[in-house]
C-alpha positions as CSV (number, residue, x, y, z in Angstrom):
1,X,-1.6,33.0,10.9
2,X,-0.6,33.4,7.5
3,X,2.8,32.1,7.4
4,X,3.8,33.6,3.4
5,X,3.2,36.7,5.1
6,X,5.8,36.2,7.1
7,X,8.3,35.0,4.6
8,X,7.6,38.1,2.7
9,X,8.5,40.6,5.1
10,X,11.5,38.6,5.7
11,X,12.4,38.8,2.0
12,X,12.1,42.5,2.5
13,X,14.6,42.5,5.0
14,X,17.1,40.4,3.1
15,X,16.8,42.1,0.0
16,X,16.0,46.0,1.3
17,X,13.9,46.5,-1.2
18,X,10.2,45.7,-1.9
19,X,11.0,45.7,-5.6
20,X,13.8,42.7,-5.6
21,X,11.4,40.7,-2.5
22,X,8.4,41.0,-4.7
23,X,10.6,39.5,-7.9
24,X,11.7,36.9,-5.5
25,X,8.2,35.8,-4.7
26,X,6.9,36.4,-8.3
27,X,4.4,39.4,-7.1
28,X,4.1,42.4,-8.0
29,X,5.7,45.5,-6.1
30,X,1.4,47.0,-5.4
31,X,0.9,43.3,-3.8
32,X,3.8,43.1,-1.6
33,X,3.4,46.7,-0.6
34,X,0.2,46.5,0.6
35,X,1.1,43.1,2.7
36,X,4.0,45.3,4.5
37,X,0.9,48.0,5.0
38,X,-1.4,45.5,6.6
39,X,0.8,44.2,8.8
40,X,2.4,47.8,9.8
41,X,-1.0,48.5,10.2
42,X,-2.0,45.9,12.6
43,X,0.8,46.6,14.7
44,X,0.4,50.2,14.9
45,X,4.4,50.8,13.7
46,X,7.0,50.9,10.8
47,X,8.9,47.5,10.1
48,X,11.0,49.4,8.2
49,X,12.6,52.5,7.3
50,X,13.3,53.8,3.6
51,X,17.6,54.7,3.1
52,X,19.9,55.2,0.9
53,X,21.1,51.7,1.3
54,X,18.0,50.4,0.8
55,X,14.9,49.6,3.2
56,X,16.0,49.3,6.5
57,X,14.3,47.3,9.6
58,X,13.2,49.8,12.5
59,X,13.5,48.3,16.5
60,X,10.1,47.3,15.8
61,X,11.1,45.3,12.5
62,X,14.2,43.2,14.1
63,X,11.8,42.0,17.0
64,X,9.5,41.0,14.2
65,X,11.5,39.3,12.0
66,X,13.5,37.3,14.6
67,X,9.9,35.9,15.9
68,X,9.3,35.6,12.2
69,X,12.1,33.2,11.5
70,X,11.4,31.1,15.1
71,X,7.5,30.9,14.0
72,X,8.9,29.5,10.5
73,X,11.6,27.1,11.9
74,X,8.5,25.9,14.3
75,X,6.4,25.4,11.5
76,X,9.5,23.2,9.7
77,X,9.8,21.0,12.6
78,X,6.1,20.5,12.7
79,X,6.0,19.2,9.0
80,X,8.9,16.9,9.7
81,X,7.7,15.7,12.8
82,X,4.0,15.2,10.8
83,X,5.7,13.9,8.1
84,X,7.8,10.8,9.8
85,X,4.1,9.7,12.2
86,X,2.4,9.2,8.6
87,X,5.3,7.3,7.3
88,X,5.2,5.4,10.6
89,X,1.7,4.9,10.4
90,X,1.9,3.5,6.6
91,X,4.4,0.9,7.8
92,X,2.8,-0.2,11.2
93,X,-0.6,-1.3,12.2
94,X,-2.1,-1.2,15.9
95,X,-4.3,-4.3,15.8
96,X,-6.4,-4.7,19.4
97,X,-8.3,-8.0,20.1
98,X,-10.2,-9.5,22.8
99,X,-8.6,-12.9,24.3
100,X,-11.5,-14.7,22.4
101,X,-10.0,-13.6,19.0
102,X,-6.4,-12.3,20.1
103,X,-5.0,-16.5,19.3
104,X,-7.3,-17.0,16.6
105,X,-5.4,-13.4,14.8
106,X,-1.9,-14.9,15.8
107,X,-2.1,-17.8,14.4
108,X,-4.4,-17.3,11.1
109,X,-4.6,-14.0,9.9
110,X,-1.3,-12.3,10.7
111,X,0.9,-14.4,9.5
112,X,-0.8,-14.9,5.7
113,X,-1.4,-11.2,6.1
114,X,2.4,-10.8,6.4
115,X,3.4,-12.9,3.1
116,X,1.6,-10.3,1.2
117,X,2.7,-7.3,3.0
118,X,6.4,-7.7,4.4
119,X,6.9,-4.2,5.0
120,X,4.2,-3.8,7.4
121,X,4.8,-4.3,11.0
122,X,1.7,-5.4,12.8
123,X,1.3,-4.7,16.5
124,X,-0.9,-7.1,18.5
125,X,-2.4,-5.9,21.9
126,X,-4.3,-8.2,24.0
127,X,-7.2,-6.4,26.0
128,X,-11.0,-6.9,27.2
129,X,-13.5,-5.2,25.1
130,X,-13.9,-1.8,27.2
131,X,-10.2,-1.6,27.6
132,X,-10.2,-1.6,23.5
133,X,-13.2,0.8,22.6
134,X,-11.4,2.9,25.2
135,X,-8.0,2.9,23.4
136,X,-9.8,3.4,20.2
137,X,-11.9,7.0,21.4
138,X,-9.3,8.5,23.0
139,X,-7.1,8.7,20.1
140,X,-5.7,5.8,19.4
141,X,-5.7,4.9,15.6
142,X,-6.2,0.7,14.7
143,X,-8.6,-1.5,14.6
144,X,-10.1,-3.4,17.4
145,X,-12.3,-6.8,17.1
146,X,-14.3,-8.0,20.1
147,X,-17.5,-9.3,21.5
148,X,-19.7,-6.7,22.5
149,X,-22.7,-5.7,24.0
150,X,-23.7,-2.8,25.5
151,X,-23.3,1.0,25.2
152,X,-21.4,2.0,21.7
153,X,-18.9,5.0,21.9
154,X,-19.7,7.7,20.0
155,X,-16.4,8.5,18.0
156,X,-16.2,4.7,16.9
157,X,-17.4,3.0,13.5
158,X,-19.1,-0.6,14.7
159,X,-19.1,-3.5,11.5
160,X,-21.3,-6.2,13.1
161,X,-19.8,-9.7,12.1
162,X,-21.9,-12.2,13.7
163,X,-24.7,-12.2,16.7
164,X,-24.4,-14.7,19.3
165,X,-25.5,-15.5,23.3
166,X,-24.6,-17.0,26.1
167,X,-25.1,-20.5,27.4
168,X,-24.7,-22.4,30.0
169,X,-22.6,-25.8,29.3
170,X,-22.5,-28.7,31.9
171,X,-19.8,-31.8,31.7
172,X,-21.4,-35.2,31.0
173,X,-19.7,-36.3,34.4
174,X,-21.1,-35.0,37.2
175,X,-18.4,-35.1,39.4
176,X,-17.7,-31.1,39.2
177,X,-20.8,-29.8,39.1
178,X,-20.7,-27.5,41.5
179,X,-17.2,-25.8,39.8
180,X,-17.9,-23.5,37.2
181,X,-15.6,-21.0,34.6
182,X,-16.4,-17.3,34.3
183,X,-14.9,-14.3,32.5
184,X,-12.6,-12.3,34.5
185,X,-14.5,-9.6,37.2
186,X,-15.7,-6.2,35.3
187,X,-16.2,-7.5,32.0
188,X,-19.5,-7.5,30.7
189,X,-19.8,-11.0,30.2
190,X,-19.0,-11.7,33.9
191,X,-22.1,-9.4,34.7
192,X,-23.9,-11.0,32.5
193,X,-23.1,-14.4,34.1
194,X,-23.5,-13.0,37.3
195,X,-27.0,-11.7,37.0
196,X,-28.3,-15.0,35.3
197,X,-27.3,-16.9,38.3
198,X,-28.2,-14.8,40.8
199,X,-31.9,-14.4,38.9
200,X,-32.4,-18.2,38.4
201,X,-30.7,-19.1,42.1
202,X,-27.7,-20.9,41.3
203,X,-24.7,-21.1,43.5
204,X,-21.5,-22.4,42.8
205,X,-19.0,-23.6,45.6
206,X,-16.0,-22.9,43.3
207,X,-15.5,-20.0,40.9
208,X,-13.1,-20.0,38.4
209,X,-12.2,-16.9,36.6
210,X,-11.2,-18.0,32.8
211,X,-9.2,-15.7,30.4
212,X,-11.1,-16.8,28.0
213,X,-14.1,-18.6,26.6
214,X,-11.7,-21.2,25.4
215,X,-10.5,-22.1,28.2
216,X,-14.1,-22.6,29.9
217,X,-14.7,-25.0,27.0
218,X,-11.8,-27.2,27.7
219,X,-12.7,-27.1,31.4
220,X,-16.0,-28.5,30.5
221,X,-14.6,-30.8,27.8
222,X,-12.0,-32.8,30.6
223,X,-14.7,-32.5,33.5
224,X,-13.6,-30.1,35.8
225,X,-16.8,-27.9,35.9
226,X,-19.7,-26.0,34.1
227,X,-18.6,-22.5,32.3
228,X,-20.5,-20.1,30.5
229,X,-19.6,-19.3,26.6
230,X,-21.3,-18.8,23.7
231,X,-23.5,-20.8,21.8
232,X,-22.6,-21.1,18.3
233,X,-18.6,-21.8,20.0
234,X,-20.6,-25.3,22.4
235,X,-22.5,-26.2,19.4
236,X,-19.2,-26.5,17.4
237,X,-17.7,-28.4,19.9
238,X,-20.0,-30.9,19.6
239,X,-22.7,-30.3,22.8
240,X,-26.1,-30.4,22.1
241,X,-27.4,-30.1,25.9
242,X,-27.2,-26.5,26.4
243,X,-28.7,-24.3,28.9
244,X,-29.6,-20.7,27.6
245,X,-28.9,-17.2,29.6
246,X,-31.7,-15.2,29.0
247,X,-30.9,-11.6,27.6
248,X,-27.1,-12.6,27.1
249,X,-27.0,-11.4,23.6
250,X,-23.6,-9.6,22.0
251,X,-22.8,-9.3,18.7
252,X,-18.7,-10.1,17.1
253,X,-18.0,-6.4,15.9
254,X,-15.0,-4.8,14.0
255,X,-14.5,-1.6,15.8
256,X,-12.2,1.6,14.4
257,X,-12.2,5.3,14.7
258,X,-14.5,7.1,12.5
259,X,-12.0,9.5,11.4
260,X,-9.8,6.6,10.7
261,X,-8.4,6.6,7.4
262,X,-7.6,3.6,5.3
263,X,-4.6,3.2,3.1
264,X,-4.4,0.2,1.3
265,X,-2.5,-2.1,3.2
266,X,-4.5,-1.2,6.6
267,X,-8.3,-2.2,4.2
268,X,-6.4,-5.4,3.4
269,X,-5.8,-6.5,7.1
270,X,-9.7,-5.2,7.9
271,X,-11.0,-7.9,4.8
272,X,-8.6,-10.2,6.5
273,X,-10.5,-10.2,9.6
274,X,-13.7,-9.7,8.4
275,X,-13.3,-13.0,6.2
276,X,-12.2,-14.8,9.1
277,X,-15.1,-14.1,11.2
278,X,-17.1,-14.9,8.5
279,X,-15.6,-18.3,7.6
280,X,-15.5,-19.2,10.8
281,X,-19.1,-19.1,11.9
């Protein structure tokens, strides 16, 4: 619906004559005459009658110009309400992250972020990598980081930072060899795991689910029991004895709608992490 439409017929109304409306609107009387026709027209009745006081709404009219002036008023309300989400959205940032990465943001990326941008709240959610991707398609606007593999949701942009796989790291003790750390049930890393052990015939008699890969490692680093992680994260730690899970690839992605768009301080934040990944492997 054209709204100006509407406002012109309600300048007819207020004025009472097409003459003064068409002045108000700077058109000419032919123009404003023939928007009054085209709406009569459609409607299959007069809006207005012609007096000696002026032009004059019918029945038809009033019930036209009240809905007029609620479709208006709607349309203000709208605009506001538009209006304060993208000033909200300029001065906040939804930032999603794995619990790999969601400590490694916290502590170096946020808070350097933050000297340059004051004004800008960030907010930090803490969820497993379908959870995220999830968020992200259904609406959601931020940006996500997370180790993936797997199927890639349509309505998402993927930046590939870094490709990686899993291995399987043993203490030097072997006290708690049969104790080993795993990612949290339903995650794709957890299948992962799953399906390597159950392939190659490895049982474990204690299974520890780990909310992260982090705190597999430092399982594995004080001796209380094997844990799957990745490779490049064992090799840094120092361990060279390292028992690769076949197909375990997954690549470190930066994930964000594809409609999403960037103002200035939201790119800075997306370098920010992108530099971070990078640096750090």
């Amino acid at each position: 619906m054209n709204t100006k439409i509407l406002e012109y017929i309600i300048g007819i109304a207020q004025e009472h004559s097409i003459s003064r409306a068409a002045d108000k609107f700077y058109l000419t009387q032919p123009v404003l005459t023939r928007h009054l026709k085209k709406v009569e027209e459609k409607y299959g009745t007069p809006l207005f009658t012609r007096q000696k006081d002026g032009m004059m709404l019918t029945e038809a009219g009033r019930i036209y110009i009240n809905s007029a002036k609620n479709i208006l008023h709607l349309e203000s309300e709208l605009d506001a309400d538009l209006q304060a989400m993208l000033e909200a959205e300029k001065s906040s940032i939804h930032l999603y992250a794995d619990y790999y990465y969601a400590k490694m943001l916290s502590e170096h990326v946020i808070p350097l972020y933050q000297t340059k941008y004051p004004e800008v709240h960030i907010r930090l959610s803490q969820a497993w990598p379908e959870e995220i991707q999830i968020s992200l398609s259904s609406g959601e606007t931020g940006i996500g980081i997370l180790v993936f593999r797997g199927k890639r949701f349509s309505g998402l942009e993927y930046v590939t930072l870094h490709s990686d796989s899993l291995v399987l790291l043993k203490p030097d003790t072997a006290e708690h060899l049969d104790t080993v750390f795993v990612q949290p049930e339903g995650t794709i890393m957890r299948n992962t795991e799953e399906r390597f052990m159950e392939q190659n015939g490895i049982t474990f008699r204690t299974i520890l689910e780990a909310p992260s890969f982090r705190t597999g490692l430092e399982g594995v680093k004080t001796g209380q029991g094997c844990a799957f992680m990745p490779r490049d994260m064992a090799e840094q730690a120092g361990f060279s004895s390292l028992e690769d899970v076949p197909a375990s690839s997954f690549q470190v992605c930066v994930v964000y709608p594809k409609n999403m768009v960037f103002r200035p301080a939201s790119r800075a934040l997306l370098q920010s992490i992108i530099s971070l990944i990078h640096d750090r492997q």
